[in-house]
PDBQT receptor file of N, H, CA, C and O in Angstrom, charges set to zero:
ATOM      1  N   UNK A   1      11.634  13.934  12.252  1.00  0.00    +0.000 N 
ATOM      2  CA  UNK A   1      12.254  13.133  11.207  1.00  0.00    +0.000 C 
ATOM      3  C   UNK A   1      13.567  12.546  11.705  1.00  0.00    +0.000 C 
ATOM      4  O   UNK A   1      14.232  13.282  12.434  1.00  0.00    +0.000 OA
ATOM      5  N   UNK A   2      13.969  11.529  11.471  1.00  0.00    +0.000 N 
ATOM      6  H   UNK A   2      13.429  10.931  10.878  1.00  0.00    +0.000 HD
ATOM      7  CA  UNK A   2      14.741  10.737  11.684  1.00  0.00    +0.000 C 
ATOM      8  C   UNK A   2      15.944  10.127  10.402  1.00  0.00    +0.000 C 
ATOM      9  O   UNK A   2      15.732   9.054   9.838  1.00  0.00    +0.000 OA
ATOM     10  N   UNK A   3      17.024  10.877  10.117  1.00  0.00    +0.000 N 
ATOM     11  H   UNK A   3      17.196  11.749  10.575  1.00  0.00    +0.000 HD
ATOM     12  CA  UNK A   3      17.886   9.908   9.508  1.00  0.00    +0.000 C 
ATOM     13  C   UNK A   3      18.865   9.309   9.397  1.00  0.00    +0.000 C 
ATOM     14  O   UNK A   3      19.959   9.867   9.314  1.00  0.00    +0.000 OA
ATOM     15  N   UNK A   4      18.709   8.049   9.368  1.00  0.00    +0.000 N 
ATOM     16  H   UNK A   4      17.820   7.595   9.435  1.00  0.00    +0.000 HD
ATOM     17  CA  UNK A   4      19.915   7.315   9.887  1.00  0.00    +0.000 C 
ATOM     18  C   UNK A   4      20.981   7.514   8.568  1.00  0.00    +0.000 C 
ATOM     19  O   UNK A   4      20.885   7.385   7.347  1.00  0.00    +0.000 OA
ATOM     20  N   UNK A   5      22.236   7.971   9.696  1.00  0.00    +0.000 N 
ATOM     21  H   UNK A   5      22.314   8.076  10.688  1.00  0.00    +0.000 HD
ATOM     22  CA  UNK A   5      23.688   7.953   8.876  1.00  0.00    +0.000 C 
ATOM     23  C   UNK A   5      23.591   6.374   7.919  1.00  0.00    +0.000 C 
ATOM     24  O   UNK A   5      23.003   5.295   7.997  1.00  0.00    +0.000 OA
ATOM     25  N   UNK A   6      24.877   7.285   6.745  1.00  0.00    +0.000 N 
ATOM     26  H   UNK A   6      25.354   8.161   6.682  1.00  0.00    +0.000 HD
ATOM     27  CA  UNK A   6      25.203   5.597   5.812  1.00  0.00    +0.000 C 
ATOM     28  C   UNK A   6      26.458   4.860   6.802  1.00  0.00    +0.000 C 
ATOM     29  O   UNK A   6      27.253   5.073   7.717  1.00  0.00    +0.000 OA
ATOM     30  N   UNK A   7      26.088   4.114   6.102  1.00  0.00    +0.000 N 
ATOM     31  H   UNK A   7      25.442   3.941   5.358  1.00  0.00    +0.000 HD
ATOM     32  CA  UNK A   7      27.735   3.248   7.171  1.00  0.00    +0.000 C 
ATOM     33  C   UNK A   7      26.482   2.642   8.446  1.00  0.00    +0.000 C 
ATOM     34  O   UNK A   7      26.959   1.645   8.987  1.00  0.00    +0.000 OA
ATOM     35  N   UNK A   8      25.646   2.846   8.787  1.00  0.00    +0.000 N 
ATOM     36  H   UNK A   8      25.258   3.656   8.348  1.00  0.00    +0.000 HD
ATOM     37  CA  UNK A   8      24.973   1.785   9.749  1.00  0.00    +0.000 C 
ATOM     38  C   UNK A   8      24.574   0.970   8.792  1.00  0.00    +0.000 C 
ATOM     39  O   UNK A   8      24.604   1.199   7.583  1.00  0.00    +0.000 OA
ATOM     40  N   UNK A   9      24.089  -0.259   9.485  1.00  0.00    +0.000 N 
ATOM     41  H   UNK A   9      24.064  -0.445  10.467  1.00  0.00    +0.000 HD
ATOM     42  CA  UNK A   9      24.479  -2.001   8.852  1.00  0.00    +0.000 C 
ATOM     43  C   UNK A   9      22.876  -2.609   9.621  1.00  0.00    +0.000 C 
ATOM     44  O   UNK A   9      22.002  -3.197   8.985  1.00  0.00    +0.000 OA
ATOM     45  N   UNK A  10      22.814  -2.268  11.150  1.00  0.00    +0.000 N 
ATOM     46  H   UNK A  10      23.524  -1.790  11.666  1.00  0.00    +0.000 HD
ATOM     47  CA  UNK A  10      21.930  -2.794  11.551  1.00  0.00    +0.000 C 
ATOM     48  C   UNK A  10      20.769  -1.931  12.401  1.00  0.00    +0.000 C 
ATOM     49  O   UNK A  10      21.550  -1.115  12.892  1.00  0.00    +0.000 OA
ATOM     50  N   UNK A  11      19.870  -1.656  12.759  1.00  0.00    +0.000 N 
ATOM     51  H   UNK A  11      19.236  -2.319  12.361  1.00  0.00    +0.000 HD
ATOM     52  CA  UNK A  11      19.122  -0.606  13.963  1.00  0.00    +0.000 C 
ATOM     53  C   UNK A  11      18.924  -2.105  14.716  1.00  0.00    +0.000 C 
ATOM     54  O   UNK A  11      18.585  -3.187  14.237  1.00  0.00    +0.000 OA
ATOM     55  N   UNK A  12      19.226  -1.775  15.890  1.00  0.00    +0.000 N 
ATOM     56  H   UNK A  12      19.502  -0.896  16.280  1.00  0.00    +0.000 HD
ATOM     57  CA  UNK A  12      18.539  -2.570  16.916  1.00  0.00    +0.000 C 
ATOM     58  C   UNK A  12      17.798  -2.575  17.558  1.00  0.00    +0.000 C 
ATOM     59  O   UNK A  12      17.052  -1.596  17.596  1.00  0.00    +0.000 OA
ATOM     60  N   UNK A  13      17.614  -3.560  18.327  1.00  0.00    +0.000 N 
ATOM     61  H   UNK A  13      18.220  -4.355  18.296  1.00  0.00    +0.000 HD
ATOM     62  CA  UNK A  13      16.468  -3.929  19.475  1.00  0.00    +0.000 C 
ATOM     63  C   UNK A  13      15.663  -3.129  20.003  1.00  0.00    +0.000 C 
ATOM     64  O   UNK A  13      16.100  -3.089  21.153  1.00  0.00    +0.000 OA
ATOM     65  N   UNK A  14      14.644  -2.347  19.969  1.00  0.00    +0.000 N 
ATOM     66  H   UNK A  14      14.289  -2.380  19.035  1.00  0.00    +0.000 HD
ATOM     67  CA  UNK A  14      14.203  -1.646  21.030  1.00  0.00    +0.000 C 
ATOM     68  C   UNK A  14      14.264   0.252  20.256  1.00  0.00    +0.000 C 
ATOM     69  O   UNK A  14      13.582   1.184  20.683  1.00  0.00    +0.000 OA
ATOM     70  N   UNK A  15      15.093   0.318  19.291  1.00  0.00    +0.000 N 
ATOM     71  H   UNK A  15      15.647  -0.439  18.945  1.00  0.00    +0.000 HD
ATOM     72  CA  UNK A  15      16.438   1.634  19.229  1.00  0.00    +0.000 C 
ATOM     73  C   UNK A  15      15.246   2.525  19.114  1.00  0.00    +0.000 C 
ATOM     74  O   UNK A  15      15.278   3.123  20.190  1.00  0.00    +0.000 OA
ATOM     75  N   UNK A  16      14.361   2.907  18.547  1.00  0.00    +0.000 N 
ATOM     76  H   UNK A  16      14.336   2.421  17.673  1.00  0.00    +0.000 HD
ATOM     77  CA  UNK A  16      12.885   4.143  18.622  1.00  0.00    +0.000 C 
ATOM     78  C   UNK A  16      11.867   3.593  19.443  1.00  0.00    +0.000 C 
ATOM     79  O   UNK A  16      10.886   4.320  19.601  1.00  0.00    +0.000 OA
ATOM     80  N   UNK A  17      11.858   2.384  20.056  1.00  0.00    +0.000 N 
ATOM     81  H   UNK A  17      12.654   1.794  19.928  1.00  0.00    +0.000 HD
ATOM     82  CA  UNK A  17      10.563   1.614  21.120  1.00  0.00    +0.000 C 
ATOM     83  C   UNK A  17       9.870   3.120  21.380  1.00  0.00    +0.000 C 
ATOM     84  O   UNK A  17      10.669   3.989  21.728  1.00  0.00    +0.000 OA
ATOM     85  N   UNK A  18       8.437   3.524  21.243  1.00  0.00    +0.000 N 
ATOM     86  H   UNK A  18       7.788   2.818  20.960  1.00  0.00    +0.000 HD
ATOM     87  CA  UNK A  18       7.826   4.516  22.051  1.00  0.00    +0.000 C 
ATOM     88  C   UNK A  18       8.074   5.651  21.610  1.00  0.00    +0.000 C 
ATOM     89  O   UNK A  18       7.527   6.604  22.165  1.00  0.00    +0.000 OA
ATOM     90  N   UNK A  19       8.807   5.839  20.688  1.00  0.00    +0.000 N 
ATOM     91  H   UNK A  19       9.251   5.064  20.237  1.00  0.00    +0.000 HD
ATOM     92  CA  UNK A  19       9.003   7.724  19.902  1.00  0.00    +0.000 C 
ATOM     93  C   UNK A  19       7.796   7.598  19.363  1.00  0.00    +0.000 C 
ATOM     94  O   UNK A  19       7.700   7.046  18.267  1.00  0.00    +0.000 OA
ATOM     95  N   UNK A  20       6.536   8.136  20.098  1.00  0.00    +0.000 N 
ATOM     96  H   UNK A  20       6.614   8.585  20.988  1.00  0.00    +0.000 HD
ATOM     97  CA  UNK A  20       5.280   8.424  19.797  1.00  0.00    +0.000 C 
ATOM     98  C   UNK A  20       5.284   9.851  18.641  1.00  0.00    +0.000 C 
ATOM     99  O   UNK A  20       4.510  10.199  17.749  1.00  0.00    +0.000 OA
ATOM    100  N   UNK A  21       6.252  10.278  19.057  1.00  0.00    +0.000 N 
ATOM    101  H   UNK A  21       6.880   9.996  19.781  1.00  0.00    +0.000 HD
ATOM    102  CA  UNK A  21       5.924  11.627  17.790  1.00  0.00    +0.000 C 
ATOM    103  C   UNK A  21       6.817  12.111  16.610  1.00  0.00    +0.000 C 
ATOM    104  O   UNK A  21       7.069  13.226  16.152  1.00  0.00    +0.000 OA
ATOM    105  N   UNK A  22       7.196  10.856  16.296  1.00  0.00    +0.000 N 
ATOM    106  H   UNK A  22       6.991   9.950  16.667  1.00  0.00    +0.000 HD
ATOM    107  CA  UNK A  22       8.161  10.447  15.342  1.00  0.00    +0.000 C 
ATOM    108  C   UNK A  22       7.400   9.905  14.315  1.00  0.00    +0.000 C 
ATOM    109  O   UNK A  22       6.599   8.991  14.509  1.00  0.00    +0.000 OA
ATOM    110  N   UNK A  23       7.660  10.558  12.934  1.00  0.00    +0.000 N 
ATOM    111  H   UNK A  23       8.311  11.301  12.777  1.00  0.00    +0.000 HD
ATOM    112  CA  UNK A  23       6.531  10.647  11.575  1.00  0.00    +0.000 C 
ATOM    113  C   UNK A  23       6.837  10.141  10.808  1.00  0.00    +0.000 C 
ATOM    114  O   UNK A  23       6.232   9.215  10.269  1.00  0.00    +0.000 OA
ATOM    115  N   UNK A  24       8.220  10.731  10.410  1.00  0.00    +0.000 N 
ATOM    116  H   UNK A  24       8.712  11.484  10.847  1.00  0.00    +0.000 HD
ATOM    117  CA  UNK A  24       9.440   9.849   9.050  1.00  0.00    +0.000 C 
ATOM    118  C   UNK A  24      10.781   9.058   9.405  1.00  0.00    +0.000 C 
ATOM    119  O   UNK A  24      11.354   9.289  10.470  1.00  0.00    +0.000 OA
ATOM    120  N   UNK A  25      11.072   8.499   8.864  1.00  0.00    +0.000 N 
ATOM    121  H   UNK A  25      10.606   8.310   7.999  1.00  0.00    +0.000 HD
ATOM    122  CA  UNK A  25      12.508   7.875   8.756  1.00  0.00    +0.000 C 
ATOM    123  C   UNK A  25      12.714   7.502   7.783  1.00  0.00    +0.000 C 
ATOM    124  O   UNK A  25      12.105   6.728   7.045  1.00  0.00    +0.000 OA
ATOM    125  N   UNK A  26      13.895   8.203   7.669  1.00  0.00    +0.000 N 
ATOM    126  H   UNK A  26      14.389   8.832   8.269  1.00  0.00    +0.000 HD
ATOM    127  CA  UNK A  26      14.819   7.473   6.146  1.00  0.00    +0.000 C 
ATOM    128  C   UNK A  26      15.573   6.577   6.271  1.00  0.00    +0.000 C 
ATOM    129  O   UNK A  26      16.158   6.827   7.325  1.00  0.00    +0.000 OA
ATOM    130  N   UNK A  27      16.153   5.197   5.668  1.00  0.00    +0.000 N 
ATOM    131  H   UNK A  27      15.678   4.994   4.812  1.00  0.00    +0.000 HD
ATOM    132  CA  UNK A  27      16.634   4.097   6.271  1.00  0.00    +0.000 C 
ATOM    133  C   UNK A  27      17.401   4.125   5.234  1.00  0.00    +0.000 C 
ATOM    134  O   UNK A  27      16.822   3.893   4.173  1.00  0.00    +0.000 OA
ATOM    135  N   UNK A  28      19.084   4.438   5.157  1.00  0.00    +0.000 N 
ATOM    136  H   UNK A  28      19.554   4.627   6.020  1.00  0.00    +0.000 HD
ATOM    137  CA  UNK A  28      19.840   4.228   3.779  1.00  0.00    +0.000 C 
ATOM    138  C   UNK A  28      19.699   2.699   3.483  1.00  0.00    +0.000 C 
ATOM    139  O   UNK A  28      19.107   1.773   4.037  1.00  0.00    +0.000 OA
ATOM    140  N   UNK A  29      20.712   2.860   2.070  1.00  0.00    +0.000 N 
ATOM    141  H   UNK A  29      21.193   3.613   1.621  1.00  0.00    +0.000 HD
ATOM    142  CA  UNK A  29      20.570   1.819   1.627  1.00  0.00    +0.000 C 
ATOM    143  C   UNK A  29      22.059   1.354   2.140  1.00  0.00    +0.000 C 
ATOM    144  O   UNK A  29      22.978   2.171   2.197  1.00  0.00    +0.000 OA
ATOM    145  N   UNK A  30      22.235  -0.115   2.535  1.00  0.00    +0.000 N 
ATOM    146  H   UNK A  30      21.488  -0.778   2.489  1.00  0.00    +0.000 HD
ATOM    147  CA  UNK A  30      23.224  -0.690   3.299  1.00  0.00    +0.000 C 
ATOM    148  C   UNK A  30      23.067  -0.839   4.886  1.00  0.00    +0.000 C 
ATOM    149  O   UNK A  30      24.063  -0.969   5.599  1.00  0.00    +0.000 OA
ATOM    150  N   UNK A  31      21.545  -0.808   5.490  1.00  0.00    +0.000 N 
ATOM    151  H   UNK A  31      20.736  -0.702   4.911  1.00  0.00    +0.000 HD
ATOM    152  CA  UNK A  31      20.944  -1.464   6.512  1.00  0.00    +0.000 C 
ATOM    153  C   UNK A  31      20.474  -2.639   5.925  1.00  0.00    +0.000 C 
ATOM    154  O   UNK A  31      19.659  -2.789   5.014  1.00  0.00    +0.000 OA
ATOM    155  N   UNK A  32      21.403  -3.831   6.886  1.00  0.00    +0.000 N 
ATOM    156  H   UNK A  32      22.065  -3.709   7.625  1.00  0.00    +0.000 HD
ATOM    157  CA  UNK A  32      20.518  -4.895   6.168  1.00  0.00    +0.000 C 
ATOM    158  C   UNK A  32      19.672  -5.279   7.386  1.00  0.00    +0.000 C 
ATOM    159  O   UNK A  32      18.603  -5.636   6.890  1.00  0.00    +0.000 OA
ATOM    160  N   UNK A  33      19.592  -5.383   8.572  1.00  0.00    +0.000 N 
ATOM    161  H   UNK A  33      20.460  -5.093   8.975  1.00  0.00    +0.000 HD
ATOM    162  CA  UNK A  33      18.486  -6.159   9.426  1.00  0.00    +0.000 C 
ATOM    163  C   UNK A  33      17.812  -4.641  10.330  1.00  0.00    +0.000 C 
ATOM    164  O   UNK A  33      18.566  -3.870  10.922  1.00  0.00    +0.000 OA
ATOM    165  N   UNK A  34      16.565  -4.486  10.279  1.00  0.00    +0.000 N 
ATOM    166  H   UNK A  34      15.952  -5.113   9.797  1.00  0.00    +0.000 HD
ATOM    167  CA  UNK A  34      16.002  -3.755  11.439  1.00  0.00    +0.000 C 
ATOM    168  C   UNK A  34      15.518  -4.872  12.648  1.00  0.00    +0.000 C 
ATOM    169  O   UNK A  34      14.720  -5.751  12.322  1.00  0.00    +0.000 OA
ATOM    170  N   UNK A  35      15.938  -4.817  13.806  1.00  0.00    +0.000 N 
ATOM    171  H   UNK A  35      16.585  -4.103  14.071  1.00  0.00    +0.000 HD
ATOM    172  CA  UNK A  35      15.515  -5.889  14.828  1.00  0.00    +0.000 C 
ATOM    173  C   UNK A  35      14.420  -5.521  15.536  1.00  0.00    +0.000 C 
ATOM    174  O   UNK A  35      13.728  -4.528  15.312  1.00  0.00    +0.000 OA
ATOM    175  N   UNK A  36      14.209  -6.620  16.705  1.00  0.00    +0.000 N 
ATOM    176  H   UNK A  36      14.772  -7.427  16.887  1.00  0.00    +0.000 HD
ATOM    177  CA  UNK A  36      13.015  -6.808  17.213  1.00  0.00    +0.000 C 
ATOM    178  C   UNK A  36      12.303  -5.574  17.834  1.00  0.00    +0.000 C 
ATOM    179  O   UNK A  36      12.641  -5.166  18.945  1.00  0.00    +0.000 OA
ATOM    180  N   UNK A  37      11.641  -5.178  17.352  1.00  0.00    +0.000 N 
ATOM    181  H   UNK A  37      11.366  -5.509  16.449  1.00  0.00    +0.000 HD
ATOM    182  CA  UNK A  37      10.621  -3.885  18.227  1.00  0.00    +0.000 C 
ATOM    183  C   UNK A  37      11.253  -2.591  17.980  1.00  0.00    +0.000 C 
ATOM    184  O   UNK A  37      11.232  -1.635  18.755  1.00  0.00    +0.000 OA
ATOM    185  N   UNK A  38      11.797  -2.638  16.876  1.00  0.00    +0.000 N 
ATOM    186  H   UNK A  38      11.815  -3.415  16.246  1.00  0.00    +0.000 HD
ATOM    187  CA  UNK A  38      12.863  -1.186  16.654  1.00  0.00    +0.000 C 
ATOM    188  C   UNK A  38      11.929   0.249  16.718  1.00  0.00    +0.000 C 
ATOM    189  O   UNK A  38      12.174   1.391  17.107  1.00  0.00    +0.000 OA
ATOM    190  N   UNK A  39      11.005  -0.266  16.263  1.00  0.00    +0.000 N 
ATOM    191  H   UNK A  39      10.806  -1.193  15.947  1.00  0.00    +0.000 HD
ATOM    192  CA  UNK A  39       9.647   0.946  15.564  1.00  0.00    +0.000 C 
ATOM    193  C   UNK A  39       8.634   0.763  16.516  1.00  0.00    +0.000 C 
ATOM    194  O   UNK A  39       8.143   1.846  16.834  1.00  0.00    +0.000 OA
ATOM    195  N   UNK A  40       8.158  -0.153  17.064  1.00  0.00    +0.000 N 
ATOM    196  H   UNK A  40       8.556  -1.033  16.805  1.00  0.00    +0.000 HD
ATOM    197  CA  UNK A  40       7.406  -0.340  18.078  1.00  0.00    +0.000 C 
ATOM    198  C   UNK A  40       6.789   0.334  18.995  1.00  0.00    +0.000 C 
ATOM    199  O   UNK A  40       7.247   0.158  20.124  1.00  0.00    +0.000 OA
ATOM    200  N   UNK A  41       5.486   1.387  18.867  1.00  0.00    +0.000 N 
ATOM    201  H   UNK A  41       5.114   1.529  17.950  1.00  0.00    +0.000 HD
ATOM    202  CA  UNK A  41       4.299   1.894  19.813  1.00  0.00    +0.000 C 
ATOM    203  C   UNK A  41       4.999   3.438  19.039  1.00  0.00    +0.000 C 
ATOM    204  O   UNK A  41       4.774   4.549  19.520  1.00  0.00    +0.000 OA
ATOM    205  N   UNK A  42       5.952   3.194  17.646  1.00  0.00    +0.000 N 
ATOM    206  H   UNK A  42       6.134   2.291  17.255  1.00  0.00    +0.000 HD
ATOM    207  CA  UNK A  42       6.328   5.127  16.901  1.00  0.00    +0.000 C 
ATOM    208  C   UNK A  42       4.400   5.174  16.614  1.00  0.00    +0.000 C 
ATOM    209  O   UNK A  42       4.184   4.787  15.465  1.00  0.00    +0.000 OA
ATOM    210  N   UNK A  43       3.283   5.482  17.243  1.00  0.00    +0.000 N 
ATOM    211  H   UNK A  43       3.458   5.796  18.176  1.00  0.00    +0.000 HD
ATOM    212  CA  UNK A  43       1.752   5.991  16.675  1.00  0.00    +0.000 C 
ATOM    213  C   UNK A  43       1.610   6.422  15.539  1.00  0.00    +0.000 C 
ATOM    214  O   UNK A  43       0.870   5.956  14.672  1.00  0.00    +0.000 OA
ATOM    215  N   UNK A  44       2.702   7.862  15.422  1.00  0.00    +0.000 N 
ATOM    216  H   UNK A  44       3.302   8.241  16.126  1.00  0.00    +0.000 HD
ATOM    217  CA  UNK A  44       2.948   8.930  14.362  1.00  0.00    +0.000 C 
ATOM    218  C   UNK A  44       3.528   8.370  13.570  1.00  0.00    +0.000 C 
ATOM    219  O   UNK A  44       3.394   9.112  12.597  1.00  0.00    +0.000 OA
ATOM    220  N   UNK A  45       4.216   7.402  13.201  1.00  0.00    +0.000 N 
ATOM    221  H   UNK A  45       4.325   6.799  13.992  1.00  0.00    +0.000 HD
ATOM    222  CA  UNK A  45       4.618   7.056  11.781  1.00  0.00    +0.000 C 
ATOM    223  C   UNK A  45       4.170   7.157  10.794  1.00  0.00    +0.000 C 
ATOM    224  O   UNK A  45       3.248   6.366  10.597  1.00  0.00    +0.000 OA
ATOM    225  N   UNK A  46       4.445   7.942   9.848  1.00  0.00    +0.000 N 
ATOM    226  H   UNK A  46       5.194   8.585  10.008  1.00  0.00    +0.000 HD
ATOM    227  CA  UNK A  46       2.949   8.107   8.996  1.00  0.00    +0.000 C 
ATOM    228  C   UNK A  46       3.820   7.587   7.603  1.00  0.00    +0.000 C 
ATOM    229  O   UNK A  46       3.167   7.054   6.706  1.00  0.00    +0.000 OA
ATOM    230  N   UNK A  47       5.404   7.765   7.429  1.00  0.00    +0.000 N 
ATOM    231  H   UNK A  47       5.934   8.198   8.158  1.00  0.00    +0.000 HD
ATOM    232  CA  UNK A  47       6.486   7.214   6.156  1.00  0.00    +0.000 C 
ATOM    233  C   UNK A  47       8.119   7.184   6.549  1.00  0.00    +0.000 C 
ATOM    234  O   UNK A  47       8.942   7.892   7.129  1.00  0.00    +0.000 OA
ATOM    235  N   UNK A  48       8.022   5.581   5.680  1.00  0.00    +0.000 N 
ATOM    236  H   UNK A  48       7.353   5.006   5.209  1.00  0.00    +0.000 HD
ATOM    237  CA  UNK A  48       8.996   5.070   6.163  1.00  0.00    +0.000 C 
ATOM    238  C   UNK A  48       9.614   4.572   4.576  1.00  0.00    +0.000 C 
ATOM    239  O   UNK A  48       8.962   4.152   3.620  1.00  0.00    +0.000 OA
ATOM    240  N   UNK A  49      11.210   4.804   4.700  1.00  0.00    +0.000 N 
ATOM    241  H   UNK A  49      11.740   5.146   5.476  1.00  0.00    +0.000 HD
ATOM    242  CA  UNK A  49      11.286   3.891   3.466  1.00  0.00    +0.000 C 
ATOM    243  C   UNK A  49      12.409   2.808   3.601  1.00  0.00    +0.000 C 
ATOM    244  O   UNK A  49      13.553   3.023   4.003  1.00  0.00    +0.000 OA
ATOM    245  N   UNK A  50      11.978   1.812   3.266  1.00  0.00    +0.000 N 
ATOM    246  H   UNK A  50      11.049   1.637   2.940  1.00  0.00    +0.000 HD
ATOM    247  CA  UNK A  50      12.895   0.682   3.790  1.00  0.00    +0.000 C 
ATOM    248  C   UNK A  50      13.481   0.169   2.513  1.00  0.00    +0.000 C 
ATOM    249  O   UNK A  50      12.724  -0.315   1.672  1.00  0.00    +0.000 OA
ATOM    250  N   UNK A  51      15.080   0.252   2.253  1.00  0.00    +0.000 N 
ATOM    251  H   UNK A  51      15.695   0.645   2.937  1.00  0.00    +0.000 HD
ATOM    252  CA  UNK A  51      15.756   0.017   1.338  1.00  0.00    +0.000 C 
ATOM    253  C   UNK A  51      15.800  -1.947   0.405  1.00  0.00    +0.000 C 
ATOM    254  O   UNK A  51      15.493  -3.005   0.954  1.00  0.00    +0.000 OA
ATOM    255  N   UNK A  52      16.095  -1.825  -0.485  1.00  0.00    +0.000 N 
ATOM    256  H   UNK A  52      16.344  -0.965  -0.930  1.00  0.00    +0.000 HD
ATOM    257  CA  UNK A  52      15.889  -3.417  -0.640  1.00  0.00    +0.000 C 
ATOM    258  C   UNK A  52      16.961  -4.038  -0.293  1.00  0.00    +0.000 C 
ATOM    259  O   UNK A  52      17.114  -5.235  -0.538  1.00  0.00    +0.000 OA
ATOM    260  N   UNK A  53      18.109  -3.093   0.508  1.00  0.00    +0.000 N 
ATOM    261  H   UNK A  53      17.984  -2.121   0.706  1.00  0.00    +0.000 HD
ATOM    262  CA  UNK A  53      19.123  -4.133   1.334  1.00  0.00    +0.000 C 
ATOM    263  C   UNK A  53      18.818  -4.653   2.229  1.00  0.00    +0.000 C 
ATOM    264  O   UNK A  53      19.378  -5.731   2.430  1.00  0.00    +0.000 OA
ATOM    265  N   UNK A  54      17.644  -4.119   3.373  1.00  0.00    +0.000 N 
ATOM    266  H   UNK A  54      17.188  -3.244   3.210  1.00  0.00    +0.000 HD
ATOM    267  CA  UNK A  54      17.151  -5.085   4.491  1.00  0.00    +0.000 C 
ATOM    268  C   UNK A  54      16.543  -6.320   3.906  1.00  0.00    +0.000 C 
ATOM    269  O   UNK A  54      15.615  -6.480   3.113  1.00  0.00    +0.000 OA
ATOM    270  N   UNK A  55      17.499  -7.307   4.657  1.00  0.00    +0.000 N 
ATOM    271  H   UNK A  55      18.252  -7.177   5.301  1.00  0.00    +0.000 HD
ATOM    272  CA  UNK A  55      17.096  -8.588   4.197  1.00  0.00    +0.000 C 
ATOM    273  C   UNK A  55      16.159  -9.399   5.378  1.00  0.00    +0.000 C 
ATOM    274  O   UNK A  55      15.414 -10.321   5.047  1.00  0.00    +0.000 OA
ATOM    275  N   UNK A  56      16.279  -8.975   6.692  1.00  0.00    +0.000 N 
ATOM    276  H   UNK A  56      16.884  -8.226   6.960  1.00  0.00    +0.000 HD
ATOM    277  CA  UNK A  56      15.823  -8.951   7.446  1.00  0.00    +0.000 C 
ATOM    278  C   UNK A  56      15.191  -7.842   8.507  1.00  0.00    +0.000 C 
ATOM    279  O   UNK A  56      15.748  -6.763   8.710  1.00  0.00    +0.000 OA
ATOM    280  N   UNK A  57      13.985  -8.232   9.144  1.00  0.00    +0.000 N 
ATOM    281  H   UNK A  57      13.532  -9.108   8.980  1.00  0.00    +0.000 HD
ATOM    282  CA  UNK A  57      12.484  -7.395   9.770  1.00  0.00    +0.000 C 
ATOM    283  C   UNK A  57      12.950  -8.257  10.935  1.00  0.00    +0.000 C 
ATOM    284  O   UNK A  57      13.531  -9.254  10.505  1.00  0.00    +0.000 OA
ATOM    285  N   UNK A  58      12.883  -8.204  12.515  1.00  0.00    +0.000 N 
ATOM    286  H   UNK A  58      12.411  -7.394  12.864  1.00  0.00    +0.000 HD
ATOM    287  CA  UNK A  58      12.421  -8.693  13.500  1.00  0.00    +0.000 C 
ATOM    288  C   UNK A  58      11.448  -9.048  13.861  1.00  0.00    +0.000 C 
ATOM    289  O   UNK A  58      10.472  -8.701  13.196  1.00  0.00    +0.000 OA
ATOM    290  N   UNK A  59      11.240  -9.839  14.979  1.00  0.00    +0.000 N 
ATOM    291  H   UNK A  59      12.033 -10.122  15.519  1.00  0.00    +0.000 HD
ATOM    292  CA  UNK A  59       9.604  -9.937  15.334  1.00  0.00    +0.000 C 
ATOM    293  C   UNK A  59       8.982  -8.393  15.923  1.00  0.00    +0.000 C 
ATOM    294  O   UNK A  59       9.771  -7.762  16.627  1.00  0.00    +0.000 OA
ATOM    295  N   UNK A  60       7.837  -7.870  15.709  1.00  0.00    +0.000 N 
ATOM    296  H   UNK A  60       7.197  -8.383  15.137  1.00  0.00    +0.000 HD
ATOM    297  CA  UNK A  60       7.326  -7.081  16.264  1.00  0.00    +0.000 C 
ATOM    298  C   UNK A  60       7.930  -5.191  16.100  1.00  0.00    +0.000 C 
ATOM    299  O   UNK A  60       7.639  -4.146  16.681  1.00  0.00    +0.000 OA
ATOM    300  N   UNK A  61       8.500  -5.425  15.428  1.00  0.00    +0.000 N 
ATOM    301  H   UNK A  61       8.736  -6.274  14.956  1.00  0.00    +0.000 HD
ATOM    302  CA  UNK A  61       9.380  -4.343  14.628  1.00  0.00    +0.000 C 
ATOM    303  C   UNK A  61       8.657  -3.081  14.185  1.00  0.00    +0.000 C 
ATOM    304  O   UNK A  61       8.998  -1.900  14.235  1.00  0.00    +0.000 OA
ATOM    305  N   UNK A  62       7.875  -3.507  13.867  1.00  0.00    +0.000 N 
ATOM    306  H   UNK A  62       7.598  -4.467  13.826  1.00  0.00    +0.000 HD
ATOM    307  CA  UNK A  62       6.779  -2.011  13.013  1.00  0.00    +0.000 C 
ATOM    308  C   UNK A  62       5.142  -2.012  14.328  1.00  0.00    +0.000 C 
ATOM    309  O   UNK A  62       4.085  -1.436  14.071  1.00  0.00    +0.000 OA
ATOM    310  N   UNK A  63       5.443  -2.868  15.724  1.00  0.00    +0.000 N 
ATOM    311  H   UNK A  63       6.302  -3.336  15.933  1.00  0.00    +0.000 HD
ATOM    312  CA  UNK A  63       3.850  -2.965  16.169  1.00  0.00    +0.000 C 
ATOM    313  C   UNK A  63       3.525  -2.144  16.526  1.00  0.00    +0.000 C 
ATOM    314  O   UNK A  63       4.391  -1.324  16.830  1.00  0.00    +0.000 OA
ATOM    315  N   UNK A  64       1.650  -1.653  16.814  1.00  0.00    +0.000 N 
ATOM    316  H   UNK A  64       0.946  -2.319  16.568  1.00  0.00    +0.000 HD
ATOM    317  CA  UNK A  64       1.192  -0.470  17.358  1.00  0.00    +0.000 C 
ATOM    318  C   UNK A  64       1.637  -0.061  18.727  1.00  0.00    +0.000 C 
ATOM    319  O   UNK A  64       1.233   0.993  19.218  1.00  0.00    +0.000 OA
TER     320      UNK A  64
């Protein structure tokens, strides 16, 4: 499980690329952009909750 402190604003580029055995993440509220490929090849993701402050997703952000 994974949770990101309050007071982050953005996850970036790449920031979990490949945490294959990574299941949950909690995403406070006051992230507004997750960027490109942040989540990218997590397999195990099985729940995620994405706040309605992200106003912005990257390209390729959540891919298998």
């Amino acid at each position: 499980n994974i949770n990101i402190p309050n007071g982050v604003t953005s996850i970036g580029d790449f920031a979990f690329y490949g945490c294959s055995s990574l299941k949950n993440i909690n995403i406070p509220n006051g992230v507004t952009s997750i960027r490109n490929w942040t989540f990218s090849g997590c397999s195990s993701l099985t729940n995620i909750i994405i706040p309605n402050s992200v106003t912005s997703i990257g390209e390729r952000a959540f891919s298998g």
